[in-house]
C-alpha positions as CSV (number, residue, x, y, z in Angstrom):
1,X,0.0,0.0,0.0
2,X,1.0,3.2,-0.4
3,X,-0.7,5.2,2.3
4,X,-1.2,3.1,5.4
5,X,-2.6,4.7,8.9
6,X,-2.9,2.6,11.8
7,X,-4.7,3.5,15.1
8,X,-3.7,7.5,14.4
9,X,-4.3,9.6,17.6
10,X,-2.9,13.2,17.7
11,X,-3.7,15.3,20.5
12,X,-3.9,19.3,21.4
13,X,-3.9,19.3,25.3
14,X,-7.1,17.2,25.7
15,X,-8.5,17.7,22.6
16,X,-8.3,14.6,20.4
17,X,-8.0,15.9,16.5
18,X,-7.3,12.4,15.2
19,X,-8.9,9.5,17.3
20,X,-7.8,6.5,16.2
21,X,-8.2,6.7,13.1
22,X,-7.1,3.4,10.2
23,X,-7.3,3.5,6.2
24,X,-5.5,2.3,3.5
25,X,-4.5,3.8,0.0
26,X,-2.9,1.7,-2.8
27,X,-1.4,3.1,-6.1
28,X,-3.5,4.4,-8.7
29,X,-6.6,5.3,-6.5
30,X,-7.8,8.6,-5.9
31,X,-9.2,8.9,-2.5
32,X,-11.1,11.8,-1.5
33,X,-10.5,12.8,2.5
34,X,-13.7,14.5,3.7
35,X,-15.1,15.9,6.6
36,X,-16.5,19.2,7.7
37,X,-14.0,22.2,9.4
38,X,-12.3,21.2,12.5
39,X,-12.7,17.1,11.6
40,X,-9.0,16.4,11.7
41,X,-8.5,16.3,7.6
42,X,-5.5,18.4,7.8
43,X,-3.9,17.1,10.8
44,X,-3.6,14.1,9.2
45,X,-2.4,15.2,6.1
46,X,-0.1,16.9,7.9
47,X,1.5,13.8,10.4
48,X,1.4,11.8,6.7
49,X,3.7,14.3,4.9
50,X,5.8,14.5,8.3
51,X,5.0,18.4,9.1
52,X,3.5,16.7,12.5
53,X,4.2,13.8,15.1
54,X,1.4,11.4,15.8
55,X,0.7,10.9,19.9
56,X,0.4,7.3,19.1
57,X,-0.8,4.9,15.8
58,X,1.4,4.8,12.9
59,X,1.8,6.5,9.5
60,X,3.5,4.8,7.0
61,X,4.2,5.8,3.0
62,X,5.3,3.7,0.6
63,X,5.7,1.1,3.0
64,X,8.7,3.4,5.0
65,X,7.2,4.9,8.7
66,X,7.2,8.4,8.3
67,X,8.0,8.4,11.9
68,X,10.6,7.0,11.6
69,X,12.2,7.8,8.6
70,X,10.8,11.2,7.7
71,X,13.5,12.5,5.6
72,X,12.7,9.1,3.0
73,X,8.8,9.3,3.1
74,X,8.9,13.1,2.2
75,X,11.1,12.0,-0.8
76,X,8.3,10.1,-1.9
77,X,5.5,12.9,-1.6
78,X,4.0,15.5,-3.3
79,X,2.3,17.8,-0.7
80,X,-0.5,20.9,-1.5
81,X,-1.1,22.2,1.9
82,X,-4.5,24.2,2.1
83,X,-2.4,27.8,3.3
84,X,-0.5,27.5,0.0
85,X,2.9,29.0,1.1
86,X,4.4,31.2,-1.7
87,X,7.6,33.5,-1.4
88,X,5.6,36.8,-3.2
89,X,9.1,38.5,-4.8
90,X,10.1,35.3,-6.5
91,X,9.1,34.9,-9.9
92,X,7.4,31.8,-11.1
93,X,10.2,29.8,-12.4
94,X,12.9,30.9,-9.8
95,X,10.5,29.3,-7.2
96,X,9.9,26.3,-8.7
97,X,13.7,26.5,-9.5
98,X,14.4,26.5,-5.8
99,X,11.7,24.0,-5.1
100,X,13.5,21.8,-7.4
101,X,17.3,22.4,-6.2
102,X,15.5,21.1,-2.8
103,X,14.2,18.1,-3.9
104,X,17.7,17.3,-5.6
105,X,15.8,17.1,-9.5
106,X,17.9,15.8,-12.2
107,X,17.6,18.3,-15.3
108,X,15.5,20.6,-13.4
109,X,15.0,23.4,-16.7
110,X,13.3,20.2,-18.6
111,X,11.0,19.2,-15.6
112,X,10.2,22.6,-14.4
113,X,8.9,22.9,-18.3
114,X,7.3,19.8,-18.0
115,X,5.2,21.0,-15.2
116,X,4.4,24.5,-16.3
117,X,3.0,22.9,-19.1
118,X,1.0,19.7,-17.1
119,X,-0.8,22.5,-14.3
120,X,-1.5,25.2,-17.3
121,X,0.8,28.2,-15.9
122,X,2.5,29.0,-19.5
123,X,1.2,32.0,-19.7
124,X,1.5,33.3,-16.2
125,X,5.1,31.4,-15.9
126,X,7.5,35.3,-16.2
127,X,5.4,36.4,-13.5
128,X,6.0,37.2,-9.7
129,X,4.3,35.2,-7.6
130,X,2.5,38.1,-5.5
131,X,1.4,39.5,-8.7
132,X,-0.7,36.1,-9.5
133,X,-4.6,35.5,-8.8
134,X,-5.5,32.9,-6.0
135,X,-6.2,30.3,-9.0
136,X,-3.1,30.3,-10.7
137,X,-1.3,30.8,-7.0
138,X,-2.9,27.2,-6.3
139,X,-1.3,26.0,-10.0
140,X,2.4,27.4,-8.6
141,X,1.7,25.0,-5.7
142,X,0.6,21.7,-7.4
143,X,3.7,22.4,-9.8
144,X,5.7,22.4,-6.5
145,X,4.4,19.6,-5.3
146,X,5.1,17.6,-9.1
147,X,8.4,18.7,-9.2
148,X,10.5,15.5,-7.9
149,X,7.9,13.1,-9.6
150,X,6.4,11.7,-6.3
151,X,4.9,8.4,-5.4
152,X,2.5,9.8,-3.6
153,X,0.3,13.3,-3.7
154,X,-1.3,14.6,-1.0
155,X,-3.5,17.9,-2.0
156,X,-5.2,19.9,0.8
157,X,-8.4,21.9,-1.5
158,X,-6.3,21.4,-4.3
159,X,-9.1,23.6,-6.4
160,X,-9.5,26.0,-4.1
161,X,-9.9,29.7,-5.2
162,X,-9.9,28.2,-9.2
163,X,-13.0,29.4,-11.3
164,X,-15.0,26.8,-12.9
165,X,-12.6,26.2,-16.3
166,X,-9.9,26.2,-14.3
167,X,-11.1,23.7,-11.8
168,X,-12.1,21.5,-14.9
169,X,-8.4,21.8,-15.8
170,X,-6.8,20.9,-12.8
171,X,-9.4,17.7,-12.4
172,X,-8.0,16.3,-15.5
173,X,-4.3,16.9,-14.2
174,X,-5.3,15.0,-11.3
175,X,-7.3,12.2,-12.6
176,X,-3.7,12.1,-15.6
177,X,-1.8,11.6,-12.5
178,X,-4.0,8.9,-10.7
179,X,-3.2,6.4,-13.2
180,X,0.1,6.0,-11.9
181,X,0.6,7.5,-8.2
182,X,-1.7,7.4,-5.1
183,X,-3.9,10.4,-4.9
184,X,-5.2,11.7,-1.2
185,X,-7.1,14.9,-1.4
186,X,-9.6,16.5,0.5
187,X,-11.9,18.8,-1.1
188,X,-15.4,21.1,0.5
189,X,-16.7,20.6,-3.4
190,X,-18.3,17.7,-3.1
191,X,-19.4,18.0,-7.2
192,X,-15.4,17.6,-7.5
193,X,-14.9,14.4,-5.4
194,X,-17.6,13.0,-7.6
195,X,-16.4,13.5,-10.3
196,X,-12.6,12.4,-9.6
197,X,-12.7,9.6,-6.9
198,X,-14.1,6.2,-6.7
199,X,-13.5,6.1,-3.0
200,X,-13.7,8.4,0.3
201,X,-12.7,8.3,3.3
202,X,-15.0,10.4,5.7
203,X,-14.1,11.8,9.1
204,X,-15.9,13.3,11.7
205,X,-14.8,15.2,15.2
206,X,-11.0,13.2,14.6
207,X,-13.0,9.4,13.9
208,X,-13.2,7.7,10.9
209,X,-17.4,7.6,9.8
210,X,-17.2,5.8,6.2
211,X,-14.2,4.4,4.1
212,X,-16.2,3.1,1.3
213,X,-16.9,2.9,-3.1
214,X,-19.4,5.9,-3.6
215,X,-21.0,2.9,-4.9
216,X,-21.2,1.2,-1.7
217,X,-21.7,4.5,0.6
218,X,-24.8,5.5,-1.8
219,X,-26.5,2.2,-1.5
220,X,-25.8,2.4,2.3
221,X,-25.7,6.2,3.6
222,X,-28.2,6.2,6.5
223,X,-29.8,3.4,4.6
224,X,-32.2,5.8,2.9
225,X,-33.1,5.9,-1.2
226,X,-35.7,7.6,-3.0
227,X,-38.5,6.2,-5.5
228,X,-40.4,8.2,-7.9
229,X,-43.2,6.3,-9.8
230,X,-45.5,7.8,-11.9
231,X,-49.7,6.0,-12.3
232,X,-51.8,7.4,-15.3
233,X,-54.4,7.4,-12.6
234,X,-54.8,9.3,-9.8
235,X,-54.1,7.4,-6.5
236,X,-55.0,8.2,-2.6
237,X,-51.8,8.9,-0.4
238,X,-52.8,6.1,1.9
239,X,-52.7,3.0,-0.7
240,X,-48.9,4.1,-0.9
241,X,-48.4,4.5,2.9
242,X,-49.6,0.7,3.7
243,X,-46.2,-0.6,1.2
244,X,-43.7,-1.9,3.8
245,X,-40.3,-0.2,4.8
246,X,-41.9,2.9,2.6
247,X,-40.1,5.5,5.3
248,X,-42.0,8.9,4.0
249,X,-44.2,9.4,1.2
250,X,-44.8,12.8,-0.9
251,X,-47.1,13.8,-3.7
252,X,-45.5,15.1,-6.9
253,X,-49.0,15.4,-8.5
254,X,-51.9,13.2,-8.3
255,X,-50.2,11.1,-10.9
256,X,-46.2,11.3,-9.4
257,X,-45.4,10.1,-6.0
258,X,-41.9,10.1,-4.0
259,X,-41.2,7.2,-1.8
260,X,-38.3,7.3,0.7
261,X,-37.2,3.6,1.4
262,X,-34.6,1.9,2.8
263,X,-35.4,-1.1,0.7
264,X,-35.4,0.6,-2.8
265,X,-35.7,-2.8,-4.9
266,X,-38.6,-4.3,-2.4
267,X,-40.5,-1.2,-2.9
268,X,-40.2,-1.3,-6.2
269,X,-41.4,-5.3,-6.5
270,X,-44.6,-3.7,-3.9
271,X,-45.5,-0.9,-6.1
272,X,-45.7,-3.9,-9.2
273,X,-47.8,-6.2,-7.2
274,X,-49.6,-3.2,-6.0
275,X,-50.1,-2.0,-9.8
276,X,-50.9,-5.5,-10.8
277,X,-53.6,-5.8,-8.2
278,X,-55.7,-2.7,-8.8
279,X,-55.5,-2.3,-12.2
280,X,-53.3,0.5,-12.0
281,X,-50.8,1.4,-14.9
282,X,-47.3,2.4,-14.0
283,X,-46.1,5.3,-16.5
284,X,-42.4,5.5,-14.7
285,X,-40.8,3.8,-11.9
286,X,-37.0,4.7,-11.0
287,X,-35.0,4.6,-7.8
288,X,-32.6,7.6,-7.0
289,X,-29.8,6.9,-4.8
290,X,-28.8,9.3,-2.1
291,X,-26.1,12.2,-3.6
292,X,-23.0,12.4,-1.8
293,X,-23.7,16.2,-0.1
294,X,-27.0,13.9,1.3
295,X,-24.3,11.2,2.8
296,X,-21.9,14.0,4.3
297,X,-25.0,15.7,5.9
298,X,-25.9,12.4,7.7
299,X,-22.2,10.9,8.8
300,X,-21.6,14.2,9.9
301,X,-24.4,16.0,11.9
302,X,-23.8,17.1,15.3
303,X,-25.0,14.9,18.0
């Protein structure tokens, strides 16, 4: 694996950020890291890339303990920290430059084109960095983090600040570079960890809530999905409100009814028999899972 956390705890006096938290990343996923402000997201991020020591649990990269042997894991990183720290008199390629002489890159002036070219900052590259937008700021940064070819990315809002071309852009960068590296990045746009991951891995006040497929976490979620069936005649509420595991029931029209289940498929065999029985005639019948803003809501809620 090539992200591997183990029982992580890190505490702030008696504050636990990260409770004991476990989850695995292998190469070529794309794993989104969720959870709303204060959840721990970057204070794991940060023990990973080895800006922070865990109180207990272990981190490990590339199967090296970044506790360990910080100085090795880092080598194997590309890290996008959320405060994206730029030097504001240095000029685009003198940064990445310096970036590069740090990370020891073998024929830097070809890989710093390389990059330029993969994050779209050719025609902002002969600028100073404090003269750049947020967006393009944010493009400086995943550059940075590409520099040294990593194993492993780790991108804190990685999109942040970019306007909606530009966050098109840097999806495709990212979804390029998940083919062959391991991809950790947290994100508030849901819309974006849709469309780029397979996987999450939701946390909540420091503890892991879900590590599933979006596949898996839709089915499941609070165990709620949604029905809408459509009748050419008009039906009373309360035929629909006798089907088993039927949760709520709302009226579209007199024709359209919305049926929230936890049983989407059983529902769905009901409203047949149902239909079959009366004489009714089903116009439509289609399930809707839950979205993934619906999910977040529930696993993360306040008590």
């Amino acid at each position: 694996m090539s992200i591997e956390v183990s029982n992580l705890v890190k505490l702030y006096g008696e504050q636990k950020a990260v409770d004991a938290i476990s989850f695995k990343v292998g190469k070529g996923e794309i794993v989104g890291f969720l959870g709303p402000n204060g959840a721990g997201k970057s204070t794991t991020m940060k023990i990973l890339t080895g800006y922070l020591g865990q109180d207990s649990g272990e981190a490990r990269v590339c199967g090296i303990s970044v506790g360990e042997q910080p100085l090795e894991t880092k080598k194997k990183i590309g890290y996008l920290p959320e405060a994206n720290p730029l030097y504001p008199d240095m000029y685009v390629r003198e940064y990445l430059d310096f970036v590069a002489d740090v990370h020891g890159v073998a024929d830097k002036k070809a890989r710093i084109d390389a990059v330029i070219v993969l994050v779209g900052l050719t025609v902002e590259s002969k600028k100073k960095l404090g003269q750049l937008s947020k967006g393009y700021k944010q493009r400086v940064g995943l550059a940075a983090a590409l520099l040294h070819d990593p194993e492993v990315l780790i991108l804190d809002e990685p999109t942040s600040g970019l306007d909606p071309n530009q966050i098109i852009e840097i999806r495709e960068v990212i979804k390029k570079l998940g083919r062959d590296k391991t991809v950790l990045f947290s994100s508030h746009i849901l819309q974006e960890v849709e469309a780029l991951c397979d996987r999450v891995v939701i946390i909540n006040k420091g503890r892991l809530v879900a590590d599933s497929t979006l596949s898996q976490l839709r089915q499941g979620g609070d165990g709620a999905g949604t029905i809408r069936v459509g009748f050419r005649e008009a039906l009373d509420i309360a035929k629909l409100q006798q089907l088993n595991k039927v949760r709520r029931v709302g009226r579209l029209s007199d024709h359209e009814w919305e049926l929230e289940t936890e049983s989407p498929d059983e529902v769905k065999k009901q409203l047949l028999e149902l239909a079959l029985q009366n004489n009714w005639n089903i116009v439509s019948l289609q399930s809707e899972n839950q979205s993934l803003e619906a999910i977040f809501r529930s696993l993360t809620k306040n008590d």
